[in-house]
C-alpha positions as CSV (number, residue, x, y, z in Angstrom):
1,X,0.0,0.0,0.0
2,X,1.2,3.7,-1.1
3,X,2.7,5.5,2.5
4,X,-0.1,8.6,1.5
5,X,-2.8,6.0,1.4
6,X,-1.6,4.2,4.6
7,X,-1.0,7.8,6.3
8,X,-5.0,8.8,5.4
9,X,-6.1,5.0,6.6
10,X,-4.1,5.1,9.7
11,X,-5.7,9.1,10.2
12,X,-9.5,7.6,10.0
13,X,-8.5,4.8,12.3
14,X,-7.5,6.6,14.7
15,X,-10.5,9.2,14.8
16,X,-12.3,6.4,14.2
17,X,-14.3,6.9,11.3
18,X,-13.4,4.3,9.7
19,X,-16.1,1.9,8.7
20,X,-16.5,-1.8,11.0
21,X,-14.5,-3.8,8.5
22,X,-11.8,-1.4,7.6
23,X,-11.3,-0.9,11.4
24,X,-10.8,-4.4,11.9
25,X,-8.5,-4.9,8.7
26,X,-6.4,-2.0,10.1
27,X,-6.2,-3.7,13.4
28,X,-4.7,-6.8,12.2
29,X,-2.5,-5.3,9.6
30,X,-0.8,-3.5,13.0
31,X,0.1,-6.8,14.5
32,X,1.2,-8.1,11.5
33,X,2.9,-5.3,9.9
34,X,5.9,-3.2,12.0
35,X,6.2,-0.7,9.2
36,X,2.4,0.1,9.5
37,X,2.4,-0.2,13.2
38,X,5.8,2.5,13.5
39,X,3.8,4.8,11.2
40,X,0.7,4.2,13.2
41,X,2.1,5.7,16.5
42,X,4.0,8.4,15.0
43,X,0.8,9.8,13.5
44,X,-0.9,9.4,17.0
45,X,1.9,11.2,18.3
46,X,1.1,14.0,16.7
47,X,-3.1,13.9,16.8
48,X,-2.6,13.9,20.3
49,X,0.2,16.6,20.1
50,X,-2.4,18.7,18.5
51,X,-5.5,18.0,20.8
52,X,-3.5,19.2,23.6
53,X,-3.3,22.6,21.8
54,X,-6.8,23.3,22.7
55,X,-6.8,23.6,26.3
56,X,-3.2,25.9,26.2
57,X,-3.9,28.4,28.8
58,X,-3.0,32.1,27.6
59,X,-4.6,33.4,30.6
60,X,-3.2,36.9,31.8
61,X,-0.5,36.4,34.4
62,X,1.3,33.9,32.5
63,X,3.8,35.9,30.7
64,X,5.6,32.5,29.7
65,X,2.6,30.8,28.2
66,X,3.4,30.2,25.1
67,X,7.2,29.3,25.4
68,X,5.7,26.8,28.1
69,X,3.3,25.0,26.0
70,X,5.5,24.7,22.8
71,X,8.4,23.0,25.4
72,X,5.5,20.5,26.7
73,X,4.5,19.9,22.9
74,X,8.6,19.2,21.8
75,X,9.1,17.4,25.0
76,X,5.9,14.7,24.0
77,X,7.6,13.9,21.1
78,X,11.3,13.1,22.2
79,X,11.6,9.0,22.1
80,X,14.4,7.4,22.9
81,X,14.1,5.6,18.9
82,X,14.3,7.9,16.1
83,X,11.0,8.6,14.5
84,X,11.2,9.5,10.4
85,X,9.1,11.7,10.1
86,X,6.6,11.9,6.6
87,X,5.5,14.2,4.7
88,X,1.7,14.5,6.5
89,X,3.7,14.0,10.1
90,X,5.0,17.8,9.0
91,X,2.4,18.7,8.3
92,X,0.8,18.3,11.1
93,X,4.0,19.1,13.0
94,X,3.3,22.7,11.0
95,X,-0.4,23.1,12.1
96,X,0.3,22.6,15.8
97,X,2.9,25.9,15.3
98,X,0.4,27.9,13.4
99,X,-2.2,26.9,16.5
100,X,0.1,27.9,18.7
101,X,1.3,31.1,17.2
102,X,-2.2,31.8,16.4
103,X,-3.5,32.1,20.1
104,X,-0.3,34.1,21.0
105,X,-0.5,36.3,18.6
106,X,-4.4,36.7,19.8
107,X,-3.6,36.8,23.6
108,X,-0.9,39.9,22.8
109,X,-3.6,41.5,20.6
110,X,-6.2,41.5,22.7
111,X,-3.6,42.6,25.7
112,X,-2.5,45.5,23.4
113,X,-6.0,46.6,22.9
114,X,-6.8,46.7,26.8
115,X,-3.5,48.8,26.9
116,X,-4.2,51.1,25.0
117,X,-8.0,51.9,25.8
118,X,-6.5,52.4,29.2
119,X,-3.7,54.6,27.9
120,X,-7.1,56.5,25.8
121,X,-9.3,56.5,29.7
122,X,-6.2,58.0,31.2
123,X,-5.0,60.7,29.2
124,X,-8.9,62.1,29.2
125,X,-9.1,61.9,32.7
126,X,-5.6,64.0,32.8
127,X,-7.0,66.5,30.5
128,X,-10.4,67.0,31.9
129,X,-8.6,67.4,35.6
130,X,-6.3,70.0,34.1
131,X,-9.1,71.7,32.5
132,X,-11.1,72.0,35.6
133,X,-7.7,72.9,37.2
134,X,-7.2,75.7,35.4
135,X,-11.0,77.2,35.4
136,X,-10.6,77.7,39.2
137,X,-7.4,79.0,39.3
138,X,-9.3,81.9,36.7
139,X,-11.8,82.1,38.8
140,X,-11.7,85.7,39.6
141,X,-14.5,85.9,41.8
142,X,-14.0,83.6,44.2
143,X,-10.6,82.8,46.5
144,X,-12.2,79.6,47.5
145,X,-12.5,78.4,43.9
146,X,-8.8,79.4,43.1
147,X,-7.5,77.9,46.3
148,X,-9.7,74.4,45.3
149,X,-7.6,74.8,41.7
150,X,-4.4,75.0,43.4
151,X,-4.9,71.8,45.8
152,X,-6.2,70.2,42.4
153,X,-2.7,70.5,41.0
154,X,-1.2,69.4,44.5
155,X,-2.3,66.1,43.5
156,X,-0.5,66.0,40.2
157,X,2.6,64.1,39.7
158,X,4.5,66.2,37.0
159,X,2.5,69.3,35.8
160,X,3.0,70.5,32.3
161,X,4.4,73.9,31.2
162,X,0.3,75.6,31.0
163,X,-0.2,74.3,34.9
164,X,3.6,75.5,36.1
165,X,2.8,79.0,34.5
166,X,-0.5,79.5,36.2
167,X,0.5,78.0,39.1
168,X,3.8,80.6,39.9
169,X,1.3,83.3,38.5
170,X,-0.6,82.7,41.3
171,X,2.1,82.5,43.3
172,X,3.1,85.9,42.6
173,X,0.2,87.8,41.8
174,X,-3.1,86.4,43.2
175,X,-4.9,88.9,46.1
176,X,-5.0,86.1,48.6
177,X,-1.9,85.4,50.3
178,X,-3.1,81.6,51.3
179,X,-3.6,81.3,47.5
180,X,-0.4,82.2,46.7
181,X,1.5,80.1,49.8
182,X,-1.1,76.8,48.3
183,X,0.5,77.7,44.9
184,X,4.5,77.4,46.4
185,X,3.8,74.5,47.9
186,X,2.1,73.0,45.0
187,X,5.4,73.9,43.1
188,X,7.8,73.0,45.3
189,X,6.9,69.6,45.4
190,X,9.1,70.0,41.8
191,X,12.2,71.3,42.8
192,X,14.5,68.6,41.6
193,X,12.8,69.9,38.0
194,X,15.5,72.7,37.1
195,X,13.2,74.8,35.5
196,X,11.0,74.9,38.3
197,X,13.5,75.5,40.5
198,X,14.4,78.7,38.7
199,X,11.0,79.7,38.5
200,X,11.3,79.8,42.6
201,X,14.6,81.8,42.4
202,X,13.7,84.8,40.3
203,X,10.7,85.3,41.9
204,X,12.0,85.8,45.5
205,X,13.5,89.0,44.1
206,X,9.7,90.2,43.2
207,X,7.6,88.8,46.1
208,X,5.8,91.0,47.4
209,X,3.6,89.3,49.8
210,X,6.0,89.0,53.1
211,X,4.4,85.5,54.0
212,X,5.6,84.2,50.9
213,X,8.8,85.9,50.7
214,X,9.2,83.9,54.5
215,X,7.7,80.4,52.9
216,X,10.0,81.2,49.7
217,X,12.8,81.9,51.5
218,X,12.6,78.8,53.7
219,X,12.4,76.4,51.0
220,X,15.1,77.5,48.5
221,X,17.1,77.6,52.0
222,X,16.0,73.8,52.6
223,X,17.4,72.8,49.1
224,X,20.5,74.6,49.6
225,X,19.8,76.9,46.6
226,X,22.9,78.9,46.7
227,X,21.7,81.1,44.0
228,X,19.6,83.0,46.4
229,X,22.5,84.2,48.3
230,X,22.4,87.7,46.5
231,X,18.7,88.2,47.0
232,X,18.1,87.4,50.8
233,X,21.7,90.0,50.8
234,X,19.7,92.7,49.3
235,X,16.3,92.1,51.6
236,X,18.3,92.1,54.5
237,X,19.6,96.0,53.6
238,X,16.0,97.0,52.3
239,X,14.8,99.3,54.8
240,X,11.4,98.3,53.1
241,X,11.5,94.7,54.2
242,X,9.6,93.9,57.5
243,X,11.9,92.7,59.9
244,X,10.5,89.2,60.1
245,X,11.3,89.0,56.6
246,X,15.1,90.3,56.9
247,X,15.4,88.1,60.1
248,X,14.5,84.9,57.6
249,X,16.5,86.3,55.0
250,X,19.6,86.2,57.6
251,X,18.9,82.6,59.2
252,X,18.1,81.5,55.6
253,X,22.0,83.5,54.5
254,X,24.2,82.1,57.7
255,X,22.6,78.4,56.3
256,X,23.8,78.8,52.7
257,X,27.1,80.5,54.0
């Protein structure tokens, strides 16, 4: 018999399709026949190989899946004999790959997706918060709204150029001093951002609220800004200053000294 027409035989056997007679003529042409037989359990080998493929688990969690299950599929078919393999045993040996590419390639598809509909949720949620941000801290009519606007961008984890701007405008020019000390703190939770940090040092030179030239002053002295040094110099000999503020400015100097 032709090893294609054997190989389709010995297929139907084993699903067993085949019809009463044919089974039973296959059965005793595998006792009698070692060739048949050999070819026989190589070609269950790989049936069974390929039912297994169906309950792989590509769960999330199991970032190894897939090398895991192709392993267990290479490992059934190591024998201590040598198996020639035939043309439909590639086959087949092909199929169980494309299976298993097939739901790995699905499982990162799938995982992408989620990723990037959260990525989508995320950045709106970031947007609308800054937008509602920034409408308080507008809000010229109402302190309370402003001050809500700057404990909005307290919560923020790194602000953008727009927030930073309005934020040490407040700083310096909003009509309520706990306004402006809400919008230092909310800026110097950035200090180790350079830019920020500059921000801070030019505008203890025009501060003109004495309870945030102390709060400035106090911070830039806490992260031993040296470039202040000139500044708290000329506060000290402004006969202008309030002396709480020239006493700060000289603790905050023998510090930095």
């Amino acid at each position: 018999m032709e090893n294609e027409k054997m190989e389709s035989l010995l297929i139907d056997y084993i699903d067993g399709v085949l019809p009463e007679a044919d089974m039973n003529e296959v059965t005793k042409l595998l006792a009698e026949d070692k060739k048949a037989n050999q070819l026989y359990l190589e070609l269950k080998l790989v049936m069974e190989a390929l039912d297994k493929t169906e309950s792989f688990d590509l769960s999330p969690g199991h970032s190894k899946v897939f090398e895991h299950n192709l392993s267990k599929v290479m490992a059934s078919q190591t024998r201590s004999k040598t198996f020639f393999l035939r043309p439909v045993i590639y086959r087949a040996a092909a199929a169980i790959a494309l299976v298993m590419l097939g739901l790995a390639g699905g499982y990162w598809l799938n995982q992408n997706n989620q990723h990037q509909k959260e990525l989508a949720a995320l950045r709106k949620e970031m947007m609308e918060t800054k937008q509602m941000m920034m409408a308080m801290l507008n809000n010229d009519q109402s302190a309370s709204q402003r001050m809500r606007g700057v404990n909005v961008a307290l919560n923020i984890s790194k602000p953008d150029d727009e927030i930073v701007k309005a934020l040490a405008n407040a700083m310096m020019t909003d009509p309520n001093t706990n306004v402006r000390l809400a919008a230092l703190e909310a800026l110097g939770q950035f200090t180790h951002e350079e830019y920020i940090k500059k921000i801070l040092v030019s505008s203890l030179a025009n501060q003109d609220d004495p309870m945030v030239q102390i709060a400035l002053i106090q911070l830039l002295v806490s992260i031993k800004e040296k470039g202040v040094i000139n500044d708290l110099e000329r506060i000290i000999e402004d006969d202008k200053a309030m002396k709480a503020v020239k006493d700060e400015a000289y603790t905050g100097l023998l510090k930095l000294s």
